[in-house]
C-alpha positions in Angstrom: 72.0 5.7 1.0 69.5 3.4 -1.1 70.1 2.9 -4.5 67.0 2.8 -7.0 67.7 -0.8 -8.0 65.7 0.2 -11.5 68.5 2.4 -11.8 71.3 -0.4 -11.7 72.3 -1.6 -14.9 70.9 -5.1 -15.3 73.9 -7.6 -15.7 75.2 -5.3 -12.8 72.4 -5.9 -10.4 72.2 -9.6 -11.6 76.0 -10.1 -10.3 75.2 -8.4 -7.5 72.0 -10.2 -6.4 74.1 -13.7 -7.5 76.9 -12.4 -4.9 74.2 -12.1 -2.4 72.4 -15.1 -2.7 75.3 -17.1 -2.6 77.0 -15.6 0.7 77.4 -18.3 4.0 74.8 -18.1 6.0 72.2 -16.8 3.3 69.4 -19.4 3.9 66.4 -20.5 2.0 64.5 -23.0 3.5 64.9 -27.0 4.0 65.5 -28.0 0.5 68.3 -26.9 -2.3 67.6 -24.0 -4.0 69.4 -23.4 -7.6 70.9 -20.0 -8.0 68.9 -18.5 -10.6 66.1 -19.6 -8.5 67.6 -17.6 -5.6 67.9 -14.5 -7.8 64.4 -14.2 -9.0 63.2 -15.1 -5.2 65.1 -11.4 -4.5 64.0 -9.9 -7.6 60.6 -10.4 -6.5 61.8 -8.9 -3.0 63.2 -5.6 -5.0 59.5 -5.6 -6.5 57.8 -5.8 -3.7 60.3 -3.4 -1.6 60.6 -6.0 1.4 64.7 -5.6 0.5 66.7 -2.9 -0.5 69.7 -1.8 -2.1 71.8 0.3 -0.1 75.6 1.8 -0.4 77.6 2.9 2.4 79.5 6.2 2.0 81.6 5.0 4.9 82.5 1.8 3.7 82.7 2.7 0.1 80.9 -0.7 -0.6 77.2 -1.9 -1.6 74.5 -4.2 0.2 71.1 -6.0 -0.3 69.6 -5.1 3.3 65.8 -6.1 4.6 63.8 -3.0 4.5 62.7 -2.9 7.8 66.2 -3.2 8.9 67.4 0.2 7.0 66.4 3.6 8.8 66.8 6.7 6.8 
């Protein structure tokens, strides 16, 4: 199910876009990258709806997923 991240209380979302930016694996390019950095890079993504925020029923948890990635 995608969440309306407008609807996602602000420190909230900014907690979870810091958990996601900061996972292994989560690249950004050749050079360092601060955090806050990283969290208005997906802010901008939210804006521009090229990610989404999506829960899973089934695994009772929430994700930051590419948008092309999530079929409804």
């Amino acid at each position: 199910m995608i969440v309306p991240w407008q609807d996602i209380n602000s420190d909230t979302l900014n907690h979870l876009l810091e958990e996601f930016a900061s996972r292994d694996g989560t690249d950004y390019g050749s050079y360092e990258t601060s955090l806050a950095d990283k969290v208005d890079q997906l802010k901008v993504q939210l804006n521009q709806k090229r990610i989404l925020v999506v829960y899973s029923e089934l695994h009772e948890s929430i994700n930051i997923v590419p948008a092309e990635q999530f079929k409804e």
